[in-house]
KEFIVO-428800 format. One record per residue (C-alpha): z, y, x. Coordinates in nm, 4 decimals, padded with zeros to 6 digits. Last residue first. Layout:
N
w Z, v Y, u X $
...
! end
This chain:
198
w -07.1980, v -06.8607, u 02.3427 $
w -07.0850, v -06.6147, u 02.0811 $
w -06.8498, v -06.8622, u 01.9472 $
w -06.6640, v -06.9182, u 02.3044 $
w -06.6892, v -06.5719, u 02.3981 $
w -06.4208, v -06.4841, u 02.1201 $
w -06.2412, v -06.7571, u 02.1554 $
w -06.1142, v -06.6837, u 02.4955 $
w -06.2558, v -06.9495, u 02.7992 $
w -06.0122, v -07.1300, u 02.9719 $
w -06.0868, v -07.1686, u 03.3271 $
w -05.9275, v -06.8180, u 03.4383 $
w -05.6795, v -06.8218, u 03.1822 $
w -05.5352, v -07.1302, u 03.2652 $
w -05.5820, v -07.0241, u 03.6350 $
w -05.2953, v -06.7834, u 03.5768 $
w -05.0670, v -06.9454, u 03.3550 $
w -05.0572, v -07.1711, u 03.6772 $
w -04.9538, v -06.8657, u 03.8899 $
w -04.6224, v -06.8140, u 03.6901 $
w -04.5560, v -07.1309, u 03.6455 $
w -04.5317, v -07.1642, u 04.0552 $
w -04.3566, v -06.8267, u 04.0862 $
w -04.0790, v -06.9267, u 03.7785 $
w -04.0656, v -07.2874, u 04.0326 $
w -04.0038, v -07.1094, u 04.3439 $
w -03.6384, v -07.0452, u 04.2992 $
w -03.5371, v -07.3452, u 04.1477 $
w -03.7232, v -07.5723, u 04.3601 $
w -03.6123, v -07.4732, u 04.6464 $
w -03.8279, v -07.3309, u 04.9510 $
w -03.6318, v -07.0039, u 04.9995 $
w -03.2621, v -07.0055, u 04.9002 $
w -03.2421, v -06.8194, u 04.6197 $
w -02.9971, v -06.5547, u 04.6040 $
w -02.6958, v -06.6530, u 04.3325 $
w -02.7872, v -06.6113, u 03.9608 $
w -02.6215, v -06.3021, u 03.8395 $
w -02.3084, v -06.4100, u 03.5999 $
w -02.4305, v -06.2930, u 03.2408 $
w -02.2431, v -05.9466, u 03.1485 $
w -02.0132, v -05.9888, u 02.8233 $
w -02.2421, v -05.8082, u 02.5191 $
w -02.1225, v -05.4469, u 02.4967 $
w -01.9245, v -05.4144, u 02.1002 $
w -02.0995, v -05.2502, u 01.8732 $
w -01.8563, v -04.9872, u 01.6835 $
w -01.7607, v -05.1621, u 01.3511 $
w -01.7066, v -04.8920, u 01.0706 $
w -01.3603, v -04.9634, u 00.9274 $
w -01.2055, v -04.7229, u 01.2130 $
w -01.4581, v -04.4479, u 01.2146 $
w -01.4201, v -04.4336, u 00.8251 $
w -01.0082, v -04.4218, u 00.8922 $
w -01.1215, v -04.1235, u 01.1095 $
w -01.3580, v -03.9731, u 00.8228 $
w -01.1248, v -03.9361, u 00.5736 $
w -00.8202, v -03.7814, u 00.7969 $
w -01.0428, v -03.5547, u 00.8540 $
w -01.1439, v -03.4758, u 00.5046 $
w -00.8340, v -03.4733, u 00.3851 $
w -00.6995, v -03.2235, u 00.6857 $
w -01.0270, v -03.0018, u 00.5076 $
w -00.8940, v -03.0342, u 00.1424 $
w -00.5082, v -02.9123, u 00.2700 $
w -00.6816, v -02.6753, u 00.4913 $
w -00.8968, v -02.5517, u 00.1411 $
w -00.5789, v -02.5569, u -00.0793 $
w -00.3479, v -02.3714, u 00.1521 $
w -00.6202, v -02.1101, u 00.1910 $
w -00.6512, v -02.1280, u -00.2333 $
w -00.2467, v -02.1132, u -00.2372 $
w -00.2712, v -01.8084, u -00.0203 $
w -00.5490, v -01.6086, u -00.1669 $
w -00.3273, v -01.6920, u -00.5378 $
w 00.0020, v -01.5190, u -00.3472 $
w -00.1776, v -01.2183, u -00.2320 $
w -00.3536, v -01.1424, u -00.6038 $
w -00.0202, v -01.2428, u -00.7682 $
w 00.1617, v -00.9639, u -00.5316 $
w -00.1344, v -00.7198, u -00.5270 $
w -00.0803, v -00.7579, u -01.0089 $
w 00.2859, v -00.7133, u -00.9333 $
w 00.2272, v -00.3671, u -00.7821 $
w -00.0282, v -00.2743, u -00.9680 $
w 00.2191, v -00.3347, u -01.2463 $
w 00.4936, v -00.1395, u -01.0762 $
w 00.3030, v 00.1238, u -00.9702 $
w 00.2236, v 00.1513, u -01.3741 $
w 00.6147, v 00.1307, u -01.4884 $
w 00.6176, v 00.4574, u -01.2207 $
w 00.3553, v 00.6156, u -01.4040 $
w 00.4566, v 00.5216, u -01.7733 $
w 00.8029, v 00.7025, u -01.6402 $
w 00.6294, v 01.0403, u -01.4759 $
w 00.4578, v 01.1256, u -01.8093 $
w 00.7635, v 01.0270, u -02.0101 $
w 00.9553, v 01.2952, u -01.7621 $
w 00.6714, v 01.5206, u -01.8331 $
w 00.7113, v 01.4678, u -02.2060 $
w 01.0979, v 01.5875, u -02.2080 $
w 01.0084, v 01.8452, u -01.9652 $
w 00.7504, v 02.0124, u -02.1838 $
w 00.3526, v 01.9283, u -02.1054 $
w 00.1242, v 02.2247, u -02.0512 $
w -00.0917, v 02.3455, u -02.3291 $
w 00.1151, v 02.2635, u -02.5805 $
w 00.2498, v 01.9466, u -02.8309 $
w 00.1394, v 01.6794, u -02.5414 $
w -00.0431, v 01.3064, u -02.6067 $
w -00.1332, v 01.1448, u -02.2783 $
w -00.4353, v 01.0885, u -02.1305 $
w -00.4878, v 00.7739, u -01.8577 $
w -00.6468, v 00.7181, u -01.5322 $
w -00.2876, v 00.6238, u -01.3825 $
w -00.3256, v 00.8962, u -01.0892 $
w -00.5880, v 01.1220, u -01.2740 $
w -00.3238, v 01.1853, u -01.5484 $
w -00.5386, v 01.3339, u -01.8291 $
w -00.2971, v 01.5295, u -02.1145 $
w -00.4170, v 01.6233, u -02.4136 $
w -00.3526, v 01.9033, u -02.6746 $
w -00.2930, v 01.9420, u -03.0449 $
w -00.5279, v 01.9862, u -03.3194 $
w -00.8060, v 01.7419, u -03.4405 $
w -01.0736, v 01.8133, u -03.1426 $
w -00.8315, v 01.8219, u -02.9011 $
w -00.7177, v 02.0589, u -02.6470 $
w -00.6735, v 02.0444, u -02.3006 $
w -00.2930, v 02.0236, u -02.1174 $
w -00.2628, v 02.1046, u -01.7740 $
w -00.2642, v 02.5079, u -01.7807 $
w -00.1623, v 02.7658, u -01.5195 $
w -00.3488, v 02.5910, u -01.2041 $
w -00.6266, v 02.5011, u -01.3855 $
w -00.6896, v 02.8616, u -01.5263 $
w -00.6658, v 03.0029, u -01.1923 $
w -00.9239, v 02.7668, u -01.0537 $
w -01.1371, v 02.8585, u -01.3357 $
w -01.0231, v 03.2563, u -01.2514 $
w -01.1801, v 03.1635, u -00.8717 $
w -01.4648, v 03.0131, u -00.9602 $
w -01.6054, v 03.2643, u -01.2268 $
w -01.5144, v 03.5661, u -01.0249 $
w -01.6957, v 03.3706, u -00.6950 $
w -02.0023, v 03.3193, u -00.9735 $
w -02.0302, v 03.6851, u -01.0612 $
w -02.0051, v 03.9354, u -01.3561 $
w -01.7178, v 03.7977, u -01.5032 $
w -01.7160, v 03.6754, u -01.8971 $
w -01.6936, v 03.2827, u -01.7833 $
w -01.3411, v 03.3475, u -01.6700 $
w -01.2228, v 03.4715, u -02.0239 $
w -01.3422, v 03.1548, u -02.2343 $
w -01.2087, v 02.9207, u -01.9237 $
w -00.8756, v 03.1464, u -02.0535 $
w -00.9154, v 03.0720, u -02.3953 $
w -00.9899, v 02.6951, u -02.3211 $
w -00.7085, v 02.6249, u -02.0550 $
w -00.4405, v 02.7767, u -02.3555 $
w -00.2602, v 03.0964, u -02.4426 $
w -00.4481, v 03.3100, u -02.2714 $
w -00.2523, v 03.6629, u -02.2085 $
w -00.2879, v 03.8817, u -02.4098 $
w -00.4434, v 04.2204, u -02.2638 $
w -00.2395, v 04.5732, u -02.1847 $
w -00.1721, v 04.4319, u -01.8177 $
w -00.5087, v 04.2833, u -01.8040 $
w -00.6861, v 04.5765, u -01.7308 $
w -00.5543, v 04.6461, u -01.3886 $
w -00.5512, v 04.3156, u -01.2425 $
w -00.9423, v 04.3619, u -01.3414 $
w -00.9687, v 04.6383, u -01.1847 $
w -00.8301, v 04.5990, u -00.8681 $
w -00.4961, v 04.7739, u -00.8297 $
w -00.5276, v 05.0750, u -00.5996 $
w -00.6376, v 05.3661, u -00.8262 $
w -00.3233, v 05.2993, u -01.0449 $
w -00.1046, v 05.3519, u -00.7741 $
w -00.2780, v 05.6663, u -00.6379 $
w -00.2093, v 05.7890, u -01.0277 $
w 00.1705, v 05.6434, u -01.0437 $
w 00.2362, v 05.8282, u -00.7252 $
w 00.0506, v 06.1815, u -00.8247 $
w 00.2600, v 06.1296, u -01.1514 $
w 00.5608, v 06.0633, u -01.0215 $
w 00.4917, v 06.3983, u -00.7475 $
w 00.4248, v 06.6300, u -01.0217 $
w 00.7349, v 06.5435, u -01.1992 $
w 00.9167, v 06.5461, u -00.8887 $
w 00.7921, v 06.9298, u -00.8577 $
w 00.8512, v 06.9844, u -01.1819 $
w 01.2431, v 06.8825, u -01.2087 $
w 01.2132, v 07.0355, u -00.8729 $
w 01.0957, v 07.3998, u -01.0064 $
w 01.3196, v 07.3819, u -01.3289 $
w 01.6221, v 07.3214, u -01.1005 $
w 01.5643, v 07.6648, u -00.9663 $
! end
């Protein structure tokens, strides 16, 4: 009797372990017995072997995710921060604690620097503003004490009007009287030009 369950829940392991195995995709399922990729390289190496380009995308993606470090030419691995635009120096393919904390150290010592450099940059736009209204309160105060040395013509005092002549004096009449003689001088006198033709 215990023979026939010891072989009935034999039966029924390996019927569970079969379905099992018959759900797993199949490339989940073949890389349980496979290395796994010891560096971004290998495994970019791996990803370009699938069939299609989704595949190829997503086990790239995968491959950045598990591995920061790239290898150099000499030996040894290196490390691109995108944030400082800079590569650092790592032993693996990911960077140990001790090297990450370096990692996160030159960045902080870089906000700082950027940080300083905004400050100077703010500070110099202000002196040069300063600078140009100092240089334009100059230039005003320039051209007022110009205005001032600069005579401004002064109105000439109004004559007194004569007083209304009285009609019949000699003082009134007498610019009417020359006035009409100039007249008859040029009617008798003759101009020079007829005078030579004639």
């Amino acid at each position: 009797m215990s023979f026939v369950i010891a072989s009935r829940s034999a039966r029924l392991l390996l019927g569970l372990t079969a379905g099992l195995a018959l759900l797993m995709p199949a490339h989940a399922h073949a890389q349980w017995w496979k290395r796994a990729p010891g560096d971004f390289e290998e495994c970019a190496d791996r990803a370009e072997k699938y069939a299609t380009r989704q595949e190829k995308t997503a086990a790239l993606a995968e491959c950045n995710a598990k591995f920061a470090g790239r290898r150099k030419a000499g030996g040894g691995y290196t490390y691109y921060d995108f944030l400082q635009d800079r590569s650092f120096d790592i032993a693996g393919p990911n960077p140990t604690p001790e090297e990450q904390k370096k990692i996160d150290e030159s960045y902080a010592a870089y906000l700082a620097n950027q940080r300083r450099a905004n400050l100077a940059a703010e500070a110099a736009a202000k002196q040069q503003q300063q600078q140009e209204q100092r240089q334009q309160q100059v230039q005003q105060v320039a051209l007022r004490t110009e205005a001032e040395r600069v005579p401004v013509p002064v109105e000439r005092p109004k004559q007194p009007r004569p007083k209304a002549c009285t009609k019949g004096s000699f003082s009134c009449e007498w610019p009417r009287l020359s006035e009409s003689l100039n007249e008859l001088k040029k009617l008798f006198s003759p101009t020079p030009s007829k005078a030579k033709k004639g």
